[in-house]
C-alpha positions as CSV (number, residue, x, y, z in Angstrom):
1,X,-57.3,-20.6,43.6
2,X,-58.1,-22.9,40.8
3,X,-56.9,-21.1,37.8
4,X,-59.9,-20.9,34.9
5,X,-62.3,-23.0,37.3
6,X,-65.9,-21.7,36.9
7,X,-68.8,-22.3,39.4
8,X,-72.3,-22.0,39.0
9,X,-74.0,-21.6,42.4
10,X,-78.3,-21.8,42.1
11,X,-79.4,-20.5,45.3
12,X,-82.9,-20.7,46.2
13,X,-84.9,-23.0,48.1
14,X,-87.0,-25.0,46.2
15,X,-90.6,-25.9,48.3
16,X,-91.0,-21.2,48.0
17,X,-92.4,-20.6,44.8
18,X,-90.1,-18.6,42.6
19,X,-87.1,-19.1,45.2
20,X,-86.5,-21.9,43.5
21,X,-85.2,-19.8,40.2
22,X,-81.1,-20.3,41.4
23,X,-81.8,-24.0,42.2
24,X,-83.9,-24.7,38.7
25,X,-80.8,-23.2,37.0
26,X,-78.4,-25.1,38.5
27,X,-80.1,-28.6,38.5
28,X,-80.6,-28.3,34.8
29,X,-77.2,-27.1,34.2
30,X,-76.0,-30.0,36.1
31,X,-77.7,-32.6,33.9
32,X,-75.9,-30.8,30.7
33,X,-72.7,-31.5,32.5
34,X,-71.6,-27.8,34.4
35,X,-70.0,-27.9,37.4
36,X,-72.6,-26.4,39.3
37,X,-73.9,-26.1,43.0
38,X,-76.7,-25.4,45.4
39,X,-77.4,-23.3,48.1
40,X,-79.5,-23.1,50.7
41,X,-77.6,-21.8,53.9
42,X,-76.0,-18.9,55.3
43,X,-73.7,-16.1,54.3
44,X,-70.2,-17.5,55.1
45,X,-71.2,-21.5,53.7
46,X,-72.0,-19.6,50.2
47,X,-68.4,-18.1,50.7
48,X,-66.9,-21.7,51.7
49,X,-68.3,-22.8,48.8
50,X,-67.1,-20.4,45.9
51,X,-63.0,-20.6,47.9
52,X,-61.1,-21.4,45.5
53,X,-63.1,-20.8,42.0
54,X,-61.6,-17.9,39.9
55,X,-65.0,-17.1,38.3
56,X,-68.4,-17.8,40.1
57,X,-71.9,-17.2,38.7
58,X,-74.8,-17.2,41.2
59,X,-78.2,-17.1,40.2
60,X,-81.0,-16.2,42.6
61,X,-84.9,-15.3,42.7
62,X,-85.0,-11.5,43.4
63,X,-87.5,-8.2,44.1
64,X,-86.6,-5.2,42.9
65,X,-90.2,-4.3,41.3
66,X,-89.8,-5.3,38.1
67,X,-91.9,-7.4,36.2
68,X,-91.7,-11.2,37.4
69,X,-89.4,-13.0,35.1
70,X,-87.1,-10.1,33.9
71,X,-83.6,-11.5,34.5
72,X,-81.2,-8.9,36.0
73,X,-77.1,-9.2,35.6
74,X,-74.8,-7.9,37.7
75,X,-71.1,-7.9,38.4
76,X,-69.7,-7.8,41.9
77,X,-69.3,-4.3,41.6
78,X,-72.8,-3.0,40.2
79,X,-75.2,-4.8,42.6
80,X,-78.1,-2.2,42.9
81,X,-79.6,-0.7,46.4
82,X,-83.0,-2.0,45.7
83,X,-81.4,-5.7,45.3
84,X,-79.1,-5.2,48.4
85,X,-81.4,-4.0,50.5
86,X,-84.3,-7.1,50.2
87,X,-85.0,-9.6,52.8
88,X,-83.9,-13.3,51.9
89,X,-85.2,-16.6,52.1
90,X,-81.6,-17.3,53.3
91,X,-80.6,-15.7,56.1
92,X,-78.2,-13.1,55.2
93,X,-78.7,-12.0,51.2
94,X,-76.2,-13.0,48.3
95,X,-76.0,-9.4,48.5
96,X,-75.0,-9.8,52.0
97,X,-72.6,-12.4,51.3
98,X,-70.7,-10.8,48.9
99,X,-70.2,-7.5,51.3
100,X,-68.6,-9.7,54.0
101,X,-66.7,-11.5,51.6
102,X,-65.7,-8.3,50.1
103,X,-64.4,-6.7,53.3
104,X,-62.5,-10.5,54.1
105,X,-61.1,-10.3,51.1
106,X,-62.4,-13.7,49.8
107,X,-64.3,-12.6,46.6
108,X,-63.5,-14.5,43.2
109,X,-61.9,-12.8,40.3
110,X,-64.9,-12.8,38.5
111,X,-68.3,-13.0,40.4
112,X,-71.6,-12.4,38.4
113,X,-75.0,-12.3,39.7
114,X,-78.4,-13.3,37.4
115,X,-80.8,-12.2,39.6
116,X,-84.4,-14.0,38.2
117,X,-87.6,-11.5,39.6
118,X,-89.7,-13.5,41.4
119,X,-93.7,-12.9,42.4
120,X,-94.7,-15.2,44.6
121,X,-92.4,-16.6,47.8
122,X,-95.1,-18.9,49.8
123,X,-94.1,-22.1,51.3
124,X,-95.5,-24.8,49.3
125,X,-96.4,-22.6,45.9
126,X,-94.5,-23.9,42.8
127,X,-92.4,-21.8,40.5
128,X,-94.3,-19.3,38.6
129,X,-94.6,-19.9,34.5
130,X,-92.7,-16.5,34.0
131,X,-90.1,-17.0,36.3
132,X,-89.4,-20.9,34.6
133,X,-89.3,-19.0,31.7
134,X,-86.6,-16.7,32.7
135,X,-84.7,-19.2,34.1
136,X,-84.7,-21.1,30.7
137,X,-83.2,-18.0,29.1
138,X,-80.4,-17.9,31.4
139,X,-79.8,-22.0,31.5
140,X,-79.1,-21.2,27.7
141,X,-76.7,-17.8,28.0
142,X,-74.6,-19.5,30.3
143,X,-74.4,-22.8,27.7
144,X,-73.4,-20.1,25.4
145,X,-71.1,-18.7,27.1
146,X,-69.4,-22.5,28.1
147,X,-69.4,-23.3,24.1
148,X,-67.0,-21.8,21.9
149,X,-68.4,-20.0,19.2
150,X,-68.1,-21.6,15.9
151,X,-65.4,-19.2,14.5
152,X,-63.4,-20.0,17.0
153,X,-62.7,-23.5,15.7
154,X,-59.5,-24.6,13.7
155,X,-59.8,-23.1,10.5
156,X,-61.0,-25.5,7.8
157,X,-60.2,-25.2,4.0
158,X,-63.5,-23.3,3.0
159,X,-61.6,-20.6,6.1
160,X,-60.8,-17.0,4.3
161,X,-57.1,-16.8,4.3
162,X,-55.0,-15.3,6.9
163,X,-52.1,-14.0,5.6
164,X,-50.7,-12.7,8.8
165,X,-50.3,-16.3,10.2
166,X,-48.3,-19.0,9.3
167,X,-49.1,-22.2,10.3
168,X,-47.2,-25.4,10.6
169,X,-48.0,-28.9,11.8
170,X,-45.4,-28.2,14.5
171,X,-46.3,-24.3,15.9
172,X,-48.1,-21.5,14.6
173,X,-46.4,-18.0,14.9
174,X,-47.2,-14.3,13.9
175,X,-45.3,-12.6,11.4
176,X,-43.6,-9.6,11.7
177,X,-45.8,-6.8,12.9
178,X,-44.3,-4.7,10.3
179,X,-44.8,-6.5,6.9
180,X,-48.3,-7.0,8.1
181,X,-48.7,-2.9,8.2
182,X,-47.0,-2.7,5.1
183,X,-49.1,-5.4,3.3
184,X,-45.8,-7.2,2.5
185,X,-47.3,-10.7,2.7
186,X,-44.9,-13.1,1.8
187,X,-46.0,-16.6,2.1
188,X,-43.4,-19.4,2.9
């Protein structure tokens, strides 16, 4: 396992129309410098390829009868019937994949699925608008989610005051859990 490693898996195949949703997403994630990955194969390579990684997203064109381009997110453990049930592109399903890994015991800590509705699945059709769309909106929540938020920074000067920490050049520690609940602030 690499501890904190995160993988971003696009699966898809990108000559069927809105099947190329996972593979969009992780070919312009790539350019912005995330570790990503594509897939194309079976069942078991998409499990060789997430061995190791402590938290895997996939993303993946999907049809559960929703309008094409809503953006569906699961976790491992709340993947819908109607999504486990479909017929892939891929052989056996991401669905599919993460059943058998499941029952070999060789799921990631973390595994999350954005699953992109698709329309159209013909050899040779290009991605539809809405489903380019969608998978814009999830290039930039898993950006998001890679950046810090702001407030998370080193506090600055213009930073309200935190009297509960003291900070040197040297370490930062937590005063006493006590004088913090009886507002007895004293600064050193």
């Amino acid at each position: 396992m690499r501890p904190g490693k995160k993988l971003i898996i696009g699966v898809g195949n990108s000559e069927r129309g809105d099947d190329e949703a996972g593979v969009f997403v992780a070919r312009q994630l790539r350019q912005a410098g995330v570790e990503t990955a594509v897939h194309r194969g079976d069942a078991l390579a998409l499990i060789d390829l997430w061995s190791g990684f402590e938290s895997v997203i996939l993303i993946d064109a999907v049809i559960t009868g929703a309008p094409a381009g809503t953006i569906h997110e699961w976790n491992v453990k709340s993947l819908p019937p109607a999504y486990t049930s479909q017929t892939s592109t891929h052989g056996l399903g991401v669905a599919d994949a993460i059943e058998l890994a499941r029952s070999l015991g060789r799921l990631p800590m973390e595994l999350r699925v954005y699953g992109i509705e698709g329309k159209s699945f013909a050899v040779g059709d290009n991605i539809s608008a809405e489903v380019k769309n969608a998978a814009e909106q999830v290039i930039q929540q898993i950006q998001a989610e890679a950046t810090p938020p702001e407030h998370c920074h080193s506090p600055s000067e213009n930073s309200p005051p935190r009297p509960w920490l003291e900070t040197s050049p040297m370490r930062t520690r937590t005063r006493n859990i006590s004088a913090i609940r009886n507002k007895n602030y004293v600064r050193r």
